[in-house]
N, C-alpha and C positions, 0 to 999 in steps of 0.2 A: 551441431547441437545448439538450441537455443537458449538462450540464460533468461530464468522468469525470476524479475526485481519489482520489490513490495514496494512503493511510495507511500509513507504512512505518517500523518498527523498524528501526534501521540503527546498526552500530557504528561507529567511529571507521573503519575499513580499508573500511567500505561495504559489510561482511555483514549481511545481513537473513534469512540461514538460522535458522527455528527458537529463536525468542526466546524462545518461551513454556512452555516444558516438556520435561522426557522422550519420548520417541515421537512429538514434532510432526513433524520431517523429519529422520534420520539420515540418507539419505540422499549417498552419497560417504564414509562414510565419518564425516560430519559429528559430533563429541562433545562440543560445548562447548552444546549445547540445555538454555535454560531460561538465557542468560546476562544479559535483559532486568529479571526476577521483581524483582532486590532494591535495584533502583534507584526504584521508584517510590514517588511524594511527591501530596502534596494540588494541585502548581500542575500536575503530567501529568492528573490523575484532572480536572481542573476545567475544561483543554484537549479532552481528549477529549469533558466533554461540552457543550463546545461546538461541535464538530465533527460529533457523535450527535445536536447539539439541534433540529434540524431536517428535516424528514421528508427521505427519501432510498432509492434502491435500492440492492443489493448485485453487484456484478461482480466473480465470484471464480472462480480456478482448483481444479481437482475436491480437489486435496490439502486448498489451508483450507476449501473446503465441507464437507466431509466431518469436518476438525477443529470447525469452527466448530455443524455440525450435533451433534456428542458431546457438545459442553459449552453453548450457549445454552439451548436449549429446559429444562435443566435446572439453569441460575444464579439464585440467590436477588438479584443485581444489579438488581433493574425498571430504571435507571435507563437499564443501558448492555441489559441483556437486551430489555428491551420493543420499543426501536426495531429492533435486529438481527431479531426474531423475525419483527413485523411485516411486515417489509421484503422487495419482491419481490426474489428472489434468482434472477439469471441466472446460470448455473451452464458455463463453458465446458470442455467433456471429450467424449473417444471413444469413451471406456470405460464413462460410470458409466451404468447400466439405470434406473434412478429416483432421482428427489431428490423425497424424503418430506418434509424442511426447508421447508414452502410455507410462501407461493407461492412455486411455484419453475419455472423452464424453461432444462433443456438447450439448450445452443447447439453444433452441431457441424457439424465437416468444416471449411469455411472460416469462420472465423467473421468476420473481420473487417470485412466488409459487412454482417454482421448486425450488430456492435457499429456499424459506422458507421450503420446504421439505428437502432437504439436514440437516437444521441445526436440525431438528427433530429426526432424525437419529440416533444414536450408530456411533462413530467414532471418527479419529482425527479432531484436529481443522481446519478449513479452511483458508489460509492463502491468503490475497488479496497483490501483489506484483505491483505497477504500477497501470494499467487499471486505466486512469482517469475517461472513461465513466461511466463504472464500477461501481466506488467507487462514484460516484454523485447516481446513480440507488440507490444505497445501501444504503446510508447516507440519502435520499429521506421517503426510507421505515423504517428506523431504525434500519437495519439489523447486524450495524456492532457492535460489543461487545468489541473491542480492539483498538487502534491505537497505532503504535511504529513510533515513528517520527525519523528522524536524521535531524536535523536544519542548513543548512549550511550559513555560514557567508557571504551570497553574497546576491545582489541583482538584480535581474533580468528586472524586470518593466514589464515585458510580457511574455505571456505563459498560458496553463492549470495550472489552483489555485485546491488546494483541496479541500477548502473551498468556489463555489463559491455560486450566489445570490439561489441556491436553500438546502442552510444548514440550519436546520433545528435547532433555539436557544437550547441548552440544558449545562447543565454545566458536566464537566468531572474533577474527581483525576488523579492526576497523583500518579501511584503508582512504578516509576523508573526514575532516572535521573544521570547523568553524563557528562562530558564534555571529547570533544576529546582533543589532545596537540593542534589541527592545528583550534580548535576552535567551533567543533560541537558539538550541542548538543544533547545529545542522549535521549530520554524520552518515556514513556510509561502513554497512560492514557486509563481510565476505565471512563463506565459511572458513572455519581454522581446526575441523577436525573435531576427535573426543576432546573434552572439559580436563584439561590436566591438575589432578590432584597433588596438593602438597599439604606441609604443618607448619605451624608456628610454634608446636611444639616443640619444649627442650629437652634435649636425650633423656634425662632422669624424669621426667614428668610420668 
């Protein structure tokens, strides 16, 4: 069984629209792109490649493939470029005619059988980068076995949430945590089953 783990830029209000630059997903509207860039430090850069250091596939929705296909193939990075390039890229969309990014395979129409076929498989893990549609699909079905958050110290007000009204309660460990110098947080959580209810209530209340 394969484990499919979210890699997710997320600010403080739980937007994950568009961290990385100009032109990645306007979108809505959306103007604060590129609000991720100037927070990063030696202990994110040394997170991620521990996360990257081991072999792995890619399950992305057509928008980051498509970002992610304009700039790997062409980053002087080997560190974090080699394994991205390498890596089989499942490619989920309606729309797009070919993914030149190999290896690479379109998944379409329903896909979620086919993702649950994937994780059934013998292989490396799946790795969700982005794709907000995506990762709602996913979170939807209960597909995803991982989250690596990095939390940035800002607030946005608007944008794609990762969390939005179709999350699905459940409670999660965090089983990694750290802080950047420039104030992010970097964490890793696993699931932990139903959300266990208690009170603070006092017997006589």
């Amino acid at each position: 069984m394969r484990k499919i783990v979210a890699n997710t830029f997320l600010s403080l209000d739980g937007v994950m629209q568009a961290p990385g630059g100009a032109g990645e997903d306007p979108s809505g509207g959306f103007d604060l792109e590129g609000w991720s860039v100037n927070y990063w430090d030696e202990t994110m850069g040394r997170r991620v490649g521990e996360i990257m250091g081991s072999r792995f596939d890619l399950l992305l929705g057509r928008k980051t493939y498509q970002i992610f296909a304009a700039h790997w193939p062409r980053a002087t990075d080997e560190e974090a470029a080699g394994p991205l390039n390498k890596a089989t890229k499942y490619v989920v969309s309606n729309t797009l005619d070919r993914a030149d990014w190999g290896p690479s395979q379109i998944l379409r129409g329903d896909v979620v059988p086919q993702i649950q076929h994937l994780k059934e498989q013998d292989g490396p893990e799946l790795q969700v980068h982005g794709s907000s549609v995506l990762v709602q699909t996913l979170m939807k079905h209960s597909l995803i076995d991982q989250y690596n958050l990095m939390i940035f110290p800002v607030v946005l007000g608007h944008g794609k949430r990762l969390f939005g009204e179709g999350a699905i309660p459940a409670g999660w460990r965090q089983t990694f945590c750290s802080a950047a110098s420039s104030g992010v947080i970097i964490a890793t959580y696993e699931p932990a089953g139903p959300i266990q209810l208690g009170t603070f209530r006092l017997p006589d209340e």
